[in-house]
C-alpha positions as CSV (number, residue, x, y, z in Angstrom):
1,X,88.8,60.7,133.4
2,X,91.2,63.0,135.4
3,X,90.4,66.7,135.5
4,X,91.5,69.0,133.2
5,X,93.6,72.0,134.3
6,X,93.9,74.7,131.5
7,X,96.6,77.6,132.8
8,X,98.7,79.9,131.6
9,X,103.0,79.0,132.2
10,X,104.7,80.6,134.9
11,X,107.8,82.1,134.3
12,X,110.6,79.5,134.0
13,X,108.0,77.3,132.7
14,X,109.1,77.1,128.8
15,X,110.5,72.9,129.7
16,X,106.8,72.2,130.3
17,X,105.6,73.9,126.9
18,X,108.2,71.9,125.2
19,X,107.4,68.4,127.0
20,X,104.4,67.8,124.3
21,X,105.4,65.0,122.1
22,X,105.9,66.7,118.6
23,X,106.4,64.9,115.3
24,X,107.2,68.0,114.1
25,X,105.2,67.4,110.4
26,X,103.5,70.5,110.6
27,X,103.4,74.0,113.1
28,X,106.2,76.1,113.6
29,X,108.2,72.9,114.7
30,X,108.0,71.5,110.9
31,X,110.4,74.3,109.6
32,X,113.1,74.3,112.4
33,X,111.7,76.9,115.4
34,X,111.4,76.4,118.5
35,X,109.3,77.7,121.4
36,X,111.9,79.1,123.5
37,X,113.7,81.0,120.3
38,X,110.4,82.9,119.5
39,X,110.3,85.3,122.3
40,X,106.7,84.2,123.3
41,X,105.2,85.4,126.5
42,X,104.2,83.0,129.6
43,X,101.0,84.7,130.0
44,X,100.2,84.0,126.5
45,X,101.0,80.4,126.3
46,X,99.0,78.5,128.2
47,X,98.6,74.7,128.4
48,X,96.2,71.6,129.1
49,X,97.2,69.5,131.8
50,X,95.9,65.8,132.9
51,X,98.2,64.4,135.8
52,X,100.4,67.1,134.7
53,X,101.0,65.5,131.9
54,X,100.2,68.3,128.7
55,X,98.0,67.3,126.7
56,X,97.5,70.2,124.1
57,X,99.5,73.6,124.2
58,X,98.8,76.7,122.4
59,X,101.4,80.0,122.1
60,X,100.6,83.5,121.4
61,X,103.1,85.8,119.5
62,X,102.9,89.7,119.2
63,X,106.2,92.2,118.9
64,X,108.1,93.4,121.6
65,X,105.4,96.6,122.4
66,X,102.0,95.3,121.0
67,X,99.9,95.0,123.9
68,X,98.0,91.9,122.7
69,X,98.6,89.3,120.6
70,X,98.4,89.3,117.2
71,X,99.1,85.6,115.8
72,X,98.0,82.1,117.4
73,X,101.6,80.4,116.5
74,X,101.5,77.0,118.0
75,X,99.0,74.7,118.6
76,X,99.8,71.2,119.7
77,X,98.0,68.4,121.2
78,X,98.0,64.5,122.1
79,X,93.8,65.0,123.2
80,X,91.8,66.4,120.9
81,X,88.9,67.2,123.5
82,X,91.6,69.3,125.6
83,X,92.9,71.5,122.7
84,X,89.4,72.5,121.6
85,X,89.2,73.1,125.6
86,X,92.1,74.9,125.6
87,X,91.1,77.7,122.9
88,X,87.4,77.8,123.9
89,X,88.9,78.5,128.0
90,X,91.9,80.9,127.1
91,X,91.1,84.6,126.6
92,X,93.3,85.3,123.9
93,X,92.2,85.7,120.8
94,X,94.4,85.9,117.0
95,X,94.3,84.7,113.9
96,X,95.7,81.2,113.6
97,X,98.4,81.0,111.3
98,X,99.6,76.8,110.4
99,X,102.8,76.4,108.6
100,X,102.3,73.4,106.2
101,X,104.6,71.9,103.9
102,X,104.3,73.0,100.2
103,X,103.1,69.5,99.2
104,X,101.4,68.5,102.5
105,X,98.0,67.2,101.0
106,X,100.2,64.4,99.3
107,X,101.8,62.9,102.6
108,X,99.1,60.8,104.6
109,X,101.0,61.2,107.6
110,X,101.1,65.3,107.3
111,X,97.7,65.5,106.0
112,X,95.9,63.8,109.0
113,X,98.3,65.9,111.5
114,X,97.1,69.8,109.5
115,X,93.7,68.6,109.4
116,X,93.5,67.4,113.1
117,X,94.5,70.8,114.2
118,X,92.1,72.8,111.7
119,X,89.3,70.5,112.9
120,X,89.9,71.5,116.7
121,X,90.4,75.3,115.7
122,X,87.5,74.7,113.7
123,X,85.6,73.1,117.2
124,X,86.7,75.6,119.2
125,X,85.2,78.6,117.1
126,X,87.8,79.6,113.9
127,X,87.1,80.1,110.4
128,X,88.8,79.0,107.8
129,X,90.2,81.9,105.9
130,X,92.4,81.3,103.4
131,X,95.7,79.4,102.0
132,X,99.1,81.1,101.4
133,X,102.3,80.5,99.5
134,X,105.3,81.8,101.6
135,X,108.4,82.5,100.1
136,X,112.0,82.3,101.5
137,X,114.2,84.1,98.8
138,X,118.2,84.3,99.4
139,X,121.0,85.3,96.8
140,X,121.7,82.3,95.1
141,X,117.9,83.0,93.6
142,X,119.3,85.6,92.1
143,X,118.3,89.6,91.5
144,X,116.2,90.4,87.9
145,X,117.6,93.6,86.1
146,X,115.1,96.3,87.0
147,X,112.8,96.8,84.0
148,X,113.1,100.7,83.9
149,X,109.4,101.1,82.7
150,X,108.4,102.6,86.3
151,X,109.7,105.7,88.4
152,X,109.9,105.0,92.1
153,X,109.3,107.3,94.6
154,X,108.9,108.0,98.7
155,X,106.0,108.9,99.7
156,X,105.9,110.7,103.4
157,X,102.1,111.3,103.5
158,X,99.8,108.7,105.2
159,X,96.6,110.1,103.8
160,X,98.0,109.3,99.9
161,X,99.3,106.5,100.9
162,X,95.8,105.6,102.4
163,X,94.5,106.5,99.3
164,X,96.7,104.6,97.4
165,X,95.7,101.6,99.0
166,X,91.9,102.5,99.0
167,X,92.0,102.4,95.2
168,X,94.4,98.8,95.2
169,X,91.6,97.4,97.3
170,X,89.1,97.9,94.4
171,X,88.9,94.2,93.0
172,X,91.6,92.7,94.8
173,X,92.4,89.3,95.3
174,X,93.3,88.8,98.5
175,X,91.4,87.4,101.2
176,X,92.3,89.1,104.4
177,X,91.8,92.7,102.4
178,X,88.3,91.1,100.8
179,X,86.9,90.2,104.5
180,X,88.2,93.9,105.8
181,X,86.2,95.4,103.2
182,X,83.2,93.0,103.3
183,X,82.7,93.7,107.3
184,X,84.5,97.4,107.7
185,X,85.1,99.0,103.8
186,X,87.7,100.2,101.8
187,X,88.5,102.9,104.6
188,X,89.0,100.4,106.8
189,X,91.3,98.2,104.9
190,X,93.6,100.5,103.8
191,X,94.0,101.9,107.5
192,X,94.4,98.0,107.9
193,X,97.8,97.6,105.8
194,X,99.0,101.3,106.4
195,X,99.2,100.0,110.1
196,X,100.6,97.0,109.2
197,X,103.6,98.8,107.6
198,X,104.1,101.3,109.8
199,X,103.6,98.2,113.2
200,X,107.4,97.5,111.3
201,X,110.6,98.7,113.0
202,X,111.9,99.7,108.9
203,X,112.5,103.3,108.0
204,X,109.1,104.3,106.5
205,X,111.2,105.7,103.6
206,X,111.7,102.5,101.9
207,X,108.3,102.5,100.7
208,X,107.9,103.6,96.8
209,X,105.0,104.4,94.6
210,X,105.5,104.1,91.1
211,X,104.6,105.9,88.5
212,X,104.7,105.5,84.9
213,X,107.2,108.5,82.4
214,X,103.9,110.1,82.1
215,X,103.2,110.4,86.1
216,X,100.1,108.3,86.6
217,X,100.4,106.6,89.8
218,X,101.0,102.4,88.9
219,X,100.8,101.4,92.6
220,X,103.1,100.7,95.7
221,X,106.7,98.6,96.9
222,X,107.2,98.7,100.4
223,X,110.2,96.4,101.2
224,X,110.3,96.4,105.0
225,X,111.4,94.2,107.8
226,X,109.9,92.7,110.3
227,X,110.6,91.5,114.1
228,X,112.6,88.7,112.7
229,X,113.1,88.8,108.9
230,X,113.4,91.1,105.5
231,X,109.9,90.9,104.1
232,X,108.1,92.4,101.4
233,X,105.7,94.1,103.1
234,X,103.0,95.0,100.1
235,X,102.8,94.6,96.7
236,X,99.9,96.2,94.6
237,X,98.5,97.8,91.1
238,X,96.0,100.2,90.8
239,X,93.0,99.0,88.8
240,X,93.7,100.7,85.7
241,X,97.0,99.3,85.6
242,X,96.3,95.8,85.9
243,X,97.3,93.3,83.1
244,X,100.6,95.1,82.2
245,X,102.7,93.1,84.2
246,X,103.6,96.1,86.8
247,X,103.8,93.8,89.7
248,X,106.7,92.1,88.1
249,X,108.5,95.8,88.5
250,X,107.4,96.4,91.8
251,X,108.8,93.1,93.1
252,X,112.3,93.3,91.2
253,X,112.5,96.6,93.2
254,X,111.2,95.6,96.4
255,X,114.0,93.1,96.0
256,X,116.6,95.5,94.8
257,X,115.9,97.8,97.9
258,X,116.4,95.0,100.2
259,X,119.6,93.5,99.2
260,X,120.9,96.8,98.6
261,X,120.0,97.8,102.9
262,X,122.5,94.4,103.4
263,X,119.1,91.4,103.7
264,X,120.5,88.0,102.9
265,X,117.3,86.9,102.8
266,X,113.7,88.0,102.3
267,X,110.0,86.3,102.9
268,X,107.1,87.1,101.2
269,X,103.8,85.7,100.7
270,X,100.6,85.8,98.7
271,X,97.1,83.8,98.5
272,X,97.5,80.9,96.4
273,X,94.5,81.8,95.1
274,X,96.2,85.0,93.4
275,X,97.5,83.1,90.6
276,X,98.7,86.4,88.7
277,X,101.1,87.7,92.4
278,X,102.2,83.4,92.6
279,X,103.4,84.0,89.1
280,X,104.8,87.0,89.4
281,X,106.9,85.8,92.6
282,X,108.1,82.5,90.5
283,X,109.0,84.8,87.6
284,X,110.9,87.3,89.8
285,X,112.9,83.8,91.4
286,X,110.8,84.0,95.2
287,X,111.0,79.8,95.9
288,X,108.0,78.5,98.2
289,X,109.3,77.7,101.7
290,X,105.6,76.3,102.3
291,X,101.8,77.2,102.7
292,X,100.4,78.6,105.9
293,X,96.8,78.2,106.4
294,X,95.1,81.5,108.0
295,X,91.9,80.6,110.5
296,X,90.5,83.3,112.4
């Protein structure tokens, strides 16, 4: 068998990136992007090469001032062997993130091609973490009445808003703030998502905490937007809160901030394990675009 070369691409090298048959069922590709619209680096997309012929390809992404990356976006290959190769040789190292279609476990076809690629992450070192709804809302969804049970307000100190998301973190359900606390602990985590928000290029004042007429602090809304897109950028209750339906509020005016700083659309996402957040986005009209499964 012909040696395997595994390098980085050289400037002026994005034709080689995109010379990888594709059938497109799954990845970034599945949902209409392409390589050379995601403003990827060459020195963090790197290919496998036999005859110089690629044979598996993997980009990087990270915003325009992060100095390393922070999502594994593609990750395409015609040779198993030479992808696994690939991530075990490159020195970059992110979360895997694979857009699937909503219903891709009932397509044989789709199936086989987000399994192949979870078995050669899985190879190759990564962890399953978890599976996530990601919503696309636009205006014909429509915008809920606010509720008027909650008051919203800024909030310009880090340290409550750290401690806001210290005591969210108490119980919660997802699984990227469950393995933060597991390994690091609630300090950690809430650092975690405060970076997160602020890593943003939104005004810092779109973020709300909400309180109920009475002033007890109900959670958080921070509508934000990222690199490319509106976004909701965090939804949570406070423990003692829970099971009033308060995230239904929070959304609506997440929303209502959005569309009121001129977003035609907004993407959001939660764990489908979260079942009382997936309701919450269906009840406030958030449509699934598709499921991305996290590996890291």
């Amino acid at each position: 068998m012909t040696d395997l070369v595994i390098r980085p691409l050289a400037a002026g090298e994005a034709h080689l990136f995109e010379s990888l048959p594709d059938p497109g069922s799954v990845g970034f590709a599945a949902f209409g992007d392409t390589y050379s619209r995601g403003d990827y680096r060459p020195e963090w997309t790197w290919v496998a090469l036999r005859d110089d012929v690629v044979v598996a390809r993997a980009a990087w992404w990270a915003g325009p001032d992060d100095p390393a990356p922070l999502a594994l976006d593609w990750f395409d290959f015609t040779d198993f062997d030479a992808a696994v190769a690939l991530l075990r040789n490159a020195p970059l190292h992110a979360e895997y993130n694979l857009k699937v279609p909503a219903d891709w476990r009932d397509d044989p076809e789709v199936r086989r091609d987000a399994e192949s690629r979870m078995a050669a992450a899985t190879a190759a070192g990564l962890t399953f973490l978890v599976e996530r709804f990601t919503y696309r809302w636009t205006p014909e969804n429509g915008v809920p009445e606010r509720p008027g049970r909650l008051e919203f307000r800024p909030e310009p100190d880090d340290d409550a808003v750290l401690d806001v998301f210290r005591r969210i973190h108490v119980g919660s359900l997802d699984a990227h703030v469950r393995r933060t606390v597991a390994e690091s602990g609630l300090d950690a985590a809430a650092r975690e998502d405060l970076d997160y928000l602020r890593w943003m290029p939104s005004p810092r004042d779109w973020w709300r905490l909400a309180y109920t007429p009475d002033g007890e602090l109900v959670g958080i809304s921070a509508p934000c937007h990222h690199h490319t897109s509106p976004v909701v950028g965090y939804i949570g209750v406070v423990p003692e809160h829970r099971g009033n339906g308060y995230s239904y509020d929070l959304l609506v005016e997440a929303t209502h901030l959005l569309v009121g700083h001129g977003a035609t659309h907004i993407v959001a996402g939660t764990d489908c394990a979260n079942l009382p957040m997936a309701a919450t986005f269906a009840k406030v009209g958030y449509p699934v675009r598709y499921r991305r499964i996290d590996m890291v």
